[in-house]
C-alpha positions in Angstrom: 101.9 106.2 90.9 103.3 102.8 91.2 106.4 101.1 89.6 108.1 97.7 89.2 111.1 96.1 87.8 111.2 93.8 85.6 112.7 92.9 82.0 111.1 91.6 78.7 111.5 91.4 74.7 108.5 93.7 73.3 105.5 92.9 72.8 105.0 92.5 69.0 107.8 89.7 69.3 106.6 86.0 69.3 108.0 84.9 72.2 109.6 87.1 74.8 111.1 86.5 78.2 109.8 88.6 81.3 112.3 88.2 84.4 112.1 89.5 87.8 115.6 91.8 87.6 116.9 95.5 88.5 120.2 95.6 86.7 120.5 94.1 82.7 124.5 93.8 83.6 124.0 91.6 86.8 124.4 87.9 86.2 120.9 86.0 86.8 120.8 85.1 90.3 119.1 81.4 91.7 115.9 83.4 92.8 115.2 85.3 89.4 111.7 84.4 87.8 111.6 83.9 84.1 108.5 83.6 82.7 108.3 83.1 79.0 105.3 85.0 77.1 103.8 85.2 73.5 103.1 88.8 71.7 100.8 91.6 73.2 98.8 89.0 75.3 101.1 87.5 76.8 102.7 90.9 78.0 99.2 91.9 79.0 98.7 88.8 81.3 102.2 89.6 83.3 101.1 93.2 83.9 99.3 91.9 86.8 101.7 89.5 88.4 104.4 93.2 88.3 102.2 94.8 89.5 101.1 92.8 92.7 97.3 92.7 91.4 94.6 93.1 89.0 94.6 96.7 88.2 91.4 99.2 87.5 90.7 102.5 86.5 94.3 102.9 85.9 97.2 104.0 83.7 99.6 101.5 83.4 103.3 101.7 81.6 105.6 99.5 80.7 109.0 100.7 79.7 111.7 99.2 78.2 115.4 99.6 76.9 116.0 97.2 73.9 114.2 94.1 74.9 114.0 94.7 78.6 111.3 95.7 81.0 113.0 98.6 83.1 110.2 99.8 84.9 106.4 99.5 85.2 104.5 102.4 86.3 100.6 102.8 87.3 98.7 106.0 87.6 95.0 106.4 88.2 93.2 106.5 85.2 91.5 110.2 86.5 95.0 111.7 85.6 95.2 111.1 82.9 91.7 112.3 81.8 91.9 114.9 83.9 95.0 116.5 83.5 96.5 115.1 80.3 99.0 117.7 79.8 100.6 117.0 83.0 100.9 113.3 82.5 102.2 113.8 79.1 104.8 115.5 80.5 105.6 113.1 83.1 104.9 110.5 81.4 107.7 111.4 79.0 110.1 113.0 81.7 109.9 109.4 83.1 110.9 107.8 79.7 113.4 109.8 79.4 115.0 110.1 82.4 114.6 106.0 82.5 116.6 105.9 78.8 113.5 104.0 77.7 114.0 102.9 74.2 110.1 102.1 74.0 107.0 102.3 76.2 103.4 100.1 75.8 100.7 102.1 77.5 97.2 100.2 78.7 94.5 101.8 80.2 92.7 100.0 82.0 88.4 101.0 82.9 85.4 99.0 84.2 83.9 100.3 80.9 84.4 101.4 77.5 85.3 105.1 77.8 85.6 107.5 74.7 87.1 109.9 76.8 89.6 107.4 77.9 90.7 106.2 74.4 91.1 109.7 73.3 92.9 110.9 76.5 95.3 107.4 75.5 95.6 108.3 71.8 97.1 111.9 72.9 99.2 110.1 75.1 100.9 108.0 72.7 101.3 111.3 70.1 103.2 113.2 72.9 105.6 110.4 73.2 106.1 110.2 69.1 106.5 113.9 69.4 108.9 113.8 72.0 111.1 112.2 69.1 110.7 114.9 67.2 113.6 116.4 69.0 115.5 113.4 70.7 116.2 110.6 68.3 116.8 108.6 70.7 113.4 108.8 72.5 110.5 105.9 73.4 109.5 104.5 70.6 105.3 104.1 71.4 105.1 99.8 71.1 101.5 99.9 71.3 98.3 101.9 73.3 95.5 99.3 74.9 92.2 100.0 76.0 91.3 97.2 78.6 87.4 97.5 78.9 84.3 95.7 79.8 86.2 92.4 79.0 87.4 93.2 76.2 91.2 94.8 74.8 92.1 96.4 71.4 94.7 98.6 70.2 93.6 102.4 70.3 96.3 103.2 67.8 96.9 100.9 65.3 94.4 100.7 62.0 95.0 97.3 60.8 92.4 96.3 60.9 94.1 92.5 60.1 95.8 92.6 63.1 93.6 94.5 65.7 89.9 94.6 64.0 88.0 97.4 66.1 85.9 95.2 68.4 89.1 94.3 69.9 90.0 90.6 71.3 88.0 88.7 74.5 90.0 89.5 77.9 89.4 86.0 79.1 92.5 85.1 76.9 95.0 86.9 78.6 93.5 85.4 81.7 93.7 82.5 80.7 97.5 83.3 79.4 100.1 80.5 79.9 102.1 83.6 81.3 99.6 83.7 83.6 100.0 80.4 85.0 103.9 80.5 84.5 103.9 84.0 87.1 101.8 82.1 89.5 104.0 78.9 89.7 107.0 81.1 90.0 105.2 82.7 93.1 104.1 86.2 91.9 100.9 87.6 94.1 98.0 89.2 91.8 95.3 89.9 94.3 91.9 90.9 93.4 92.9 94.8 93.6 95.2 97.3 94.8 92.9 97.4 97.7 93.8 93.8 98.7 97.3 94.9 98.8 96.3 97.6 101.1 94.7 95.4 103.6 98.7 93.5 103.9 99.6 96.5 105.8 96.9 98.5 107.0 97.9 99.7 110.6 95.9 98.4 113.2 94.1 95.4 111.1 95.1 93.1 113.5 95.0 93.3 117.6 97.7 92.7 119.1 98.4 89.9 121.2 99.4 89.4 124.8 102.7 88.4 124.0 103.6 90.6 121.4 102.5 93.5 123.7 104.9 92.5 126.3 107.6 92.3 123.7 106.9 95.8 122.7 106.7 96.9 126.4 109.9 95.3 127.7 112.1 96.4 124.5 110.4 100.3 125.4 111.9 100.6 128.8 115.5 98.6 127.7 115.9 100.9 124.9 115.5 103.6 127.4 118.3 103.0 129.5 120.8 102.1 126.4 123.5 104.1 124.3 122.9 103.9 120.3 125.8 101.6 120.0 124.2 99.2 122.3 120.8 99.4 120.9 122.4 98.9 117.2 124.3 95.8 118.4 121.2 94.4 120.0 119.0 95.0 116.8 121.7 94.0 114.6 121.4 90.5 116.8 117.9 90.4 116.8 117.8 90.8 113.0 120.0 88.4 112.2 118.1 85.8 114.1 114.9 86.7 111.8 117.2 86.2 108.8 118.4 82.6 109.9 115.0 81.7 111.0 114.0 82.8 107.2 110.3 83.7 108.4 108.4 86.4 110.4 109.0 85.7 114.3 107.1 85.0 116.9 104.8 87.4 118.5 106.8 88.6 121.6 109.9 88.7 119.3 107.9 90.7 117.2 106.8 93.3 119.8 110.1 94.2 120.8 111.1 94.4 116.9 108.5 96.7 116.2 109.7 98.8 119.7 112.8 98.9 118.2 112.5 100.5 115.1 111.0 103.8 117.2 114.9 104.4 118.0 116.6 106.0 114.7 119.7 103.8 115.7 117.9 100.7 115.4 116.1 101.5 112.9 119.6 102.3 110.5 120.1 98.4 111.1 117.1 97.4 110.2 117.1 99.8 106.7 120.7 98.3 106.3 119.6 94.9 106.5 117.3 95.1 103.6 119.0 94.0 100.1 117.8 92.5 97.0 117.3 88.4 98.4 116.0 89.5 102.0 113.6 92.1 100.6 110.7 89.2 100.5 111.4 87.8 104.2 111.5 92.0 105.7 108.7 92.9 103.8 106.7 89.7 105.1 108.1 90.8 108.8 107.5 95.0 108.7 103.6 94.0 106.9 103.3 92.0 110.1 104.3 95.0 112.9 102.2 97.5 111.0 98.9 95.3 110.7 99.5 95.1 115.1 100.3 99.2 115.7 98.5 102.1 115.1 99.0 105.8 115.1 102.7 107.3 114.7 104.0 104.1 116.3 103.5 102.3 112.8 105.8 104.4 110.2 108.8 102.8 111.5 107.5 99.3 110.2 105.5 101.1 107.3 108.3 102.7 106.4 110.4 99.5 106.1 107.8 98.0 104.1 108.5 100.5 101.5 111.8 100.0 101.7 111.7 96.7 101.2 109.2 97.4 98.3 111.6 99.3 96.8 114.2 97.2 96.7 112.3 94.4 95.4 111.1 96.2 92.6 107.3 96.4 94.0 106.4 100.0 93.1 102.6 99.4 93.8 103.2 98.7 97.6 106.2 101.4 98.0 102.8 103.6 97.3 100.7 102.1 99.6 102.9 102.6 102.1 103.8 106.0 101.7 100.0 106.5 101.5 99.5 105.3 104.8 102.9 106.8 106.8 102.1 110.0 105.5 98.8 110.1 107.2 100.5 109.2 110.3 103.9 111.2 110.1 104.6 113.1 107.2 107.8 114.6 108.0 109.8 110.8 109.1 112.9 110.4 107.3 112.6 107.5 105.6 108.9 108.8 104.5 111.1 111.6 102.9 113.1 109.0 101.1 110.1 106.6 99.9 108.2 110.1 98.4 111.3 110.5 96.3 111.4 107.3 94.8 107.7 107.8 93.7 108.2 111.0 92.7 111.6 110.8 90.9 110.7 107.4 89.8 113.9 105.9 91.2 115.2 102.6 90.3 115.6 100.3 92.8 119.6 99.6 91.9 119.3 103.5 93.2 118.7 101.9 96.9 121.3 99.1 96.7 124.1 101.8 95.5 123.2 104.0 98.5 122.7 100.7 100.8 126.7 99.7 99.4 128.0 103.8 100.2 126.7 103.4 103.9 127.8 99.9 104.3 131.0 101.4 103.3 131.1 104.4 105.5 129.0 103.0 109.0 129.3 99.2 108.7 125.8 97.2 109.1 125.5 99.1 112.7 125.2 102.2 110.9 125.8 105.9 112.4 125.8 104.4 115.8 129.0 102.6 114.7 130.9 105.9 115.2 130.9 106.8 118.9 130.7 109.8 120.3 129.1 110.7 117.0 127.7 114.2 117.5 125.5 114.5 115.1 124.8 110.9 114.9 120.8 111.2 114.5 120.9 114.1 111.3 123.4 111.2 109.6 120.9 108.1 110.3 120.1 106.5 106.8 116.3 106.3 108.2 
């Protein structure tokens, strides 16, 4: 499953406002994207651009509280075809634990699938059900079927409004919305695969340089305390930040050496927050295309971090596909299979970023000399 922030008026509304946000309360902040959409189509051409790409044989969700996005979440279509009861029930143990106030549900398939629309149809009566006991659950906005270039409503029987053949895809593609999200910089690659290929371990071969960054950071880290090596990274990070873009490669070596020690690797977790999410997820994507085997959860792992607090559920998933291959049992593995399975928010990661900030400082457990225990406390 995959999930991303983002807010919007619903979709049967003529003109609604999709923005790049985590918290409704928050003041808008200079970086926030607005993009300004028109009924269902509209709302159909952003799903890409929240997503991070063009999505197929998928589930996709779109929940919202009043006229706010809150979260987008994807599923492979399979699951829901194959066991519907399951994703009925998470599907509304998501909206409710969310406080979603309504939900639009499009499925998405290469080709018009019977067994698709009906799985989508008993979808959308478990959620009205689920208001048969909670007043205040989803309302159901609208259930799409997205096939063979075509979308229509699998739901609604006007036939005035959404006549049975459906509408021709190419208009959402050809969305101003569309155009709006890739002005304002949101990616929408081919597939989820593309995405994949941004951080696939071992995609790209290391250089000289970058290898002799790696190796001399190895042996200084081994002759350090965990204060030291905080300070150090701490340093080093803040150098990345200033710069504003992913270093170079020897720089990077002894970055991606780094985040082996739990120490360094607090700082580095620390360091991520809503406006330098972007720039760490850019740097981590980097280390984990030039390491392979166990050595690459560290910056795989800060990917998803970085995901997460950015709101990009698709690549959270990616990641925690790929570092669980490698090292299941990592800490901060741990803590990106919870936010996909609990569906956490990404505000979730900035109150728990503020509570350790609070108790370590930026340095983290290392912070606390003599600190016994230091490595069982370690955020990551």
């Amino acid at each position: 499953m995959e999930r991303n922030t983002a807010s919007s008026s619903g979709p049967h509304e003529p003109a609604t406002t999709i923005e790049q946000s985590t918290d409704p309360d928050r003041p808008a902040e200079p970086d926030q994207v607005t993009i300004r959409t028109h009924g269902l189509q509209g709302i159909l051409a952003t799903i890409p651009y929240l997503l991070g790409f063009h999505p197929r044989q998928s589930l996709v969700l779109v929940l919202f509280h009043g006229p706010r996005v809150i979260l987008t979440l994807r599923l492979d279509i399979d699951r829901l075809v194959e066991h519907p009861a399951d994703t009925q029930e998470f599907v509304v143990d998501q909206l409710g634990r969310t406080e979603a106030t309504s939900v639009l549900a499009v499925g998405y398939t290469d080709l018009a699938d019977p067994q698709v629309e009906h799985a989508l149809e008993c979808l959308a009566f478990a959620v009205e059900s689920d208001g048969w006991d909670r007043p205040e659950a989803a309302e159901v906005l609208d259930v799409v079927h997205v096939a063979a270039g075509r979308y229509r409503s699998v739901t609604c029987r006007d036939t005035s409004c959404c006549p049975p053949e459906g509408f021709d895809y190419a208009g959402v593609l050809s969305d101003p919305a569309a155009a709006e999200a890739v002005v304002s910089g949101l990616p929408a690659l081919a597939d989820r695969e593309d995405r994949r290929a941004l951080i696939r371990p071992g995609s790209q071969t290391p250089t000289a340089p970058f290898e002799r960054g790696l190796v001399a950071a190895m042996v200084w880290l081994g002759t350090r305390t965990p204060r030291e090596v905080a300070v150090e990274m701490d340093r080093r990070l803040r150098q990345v930040e200033s710069a504003g873009a992913v270093p170079a490669p020897e720089d990077l070596g002894a970055l991606t050496a780094f985040v082996t020690n739990p120490y360094a690797r607090d700082v580095a977790t620390l360091r991520i927050e809503r406006r330098s999410a972007p720039l760490w997820t850019d740097v981590w994507s980097a280390a984990a295309r030039c390491t392979e085997g166990t050595a690459t959860v560290g910056p795989l792992a800060l990917v998803g971090m970085a995901a997460w607090a950015h709101g990009d559920g698709a690549l959270v998933c990616l990641c925690l596909e790929e570092a669980e291959q490698r090292f299941p049992e990592h800490g901060l593995v741990g803590l990106l299979n919870d936010v996909v399975d609990l569906g956490l928010h990404p505000d979730e990661w900035h109150r728990m970023r503020r509570e350790s900030l609070l108790e370590f400082g930026p340095l983290g457990p290392a912070s606390q000399a003599g600190q016994e225990d230091g490595e069982e406390r370690a955020v990551g």
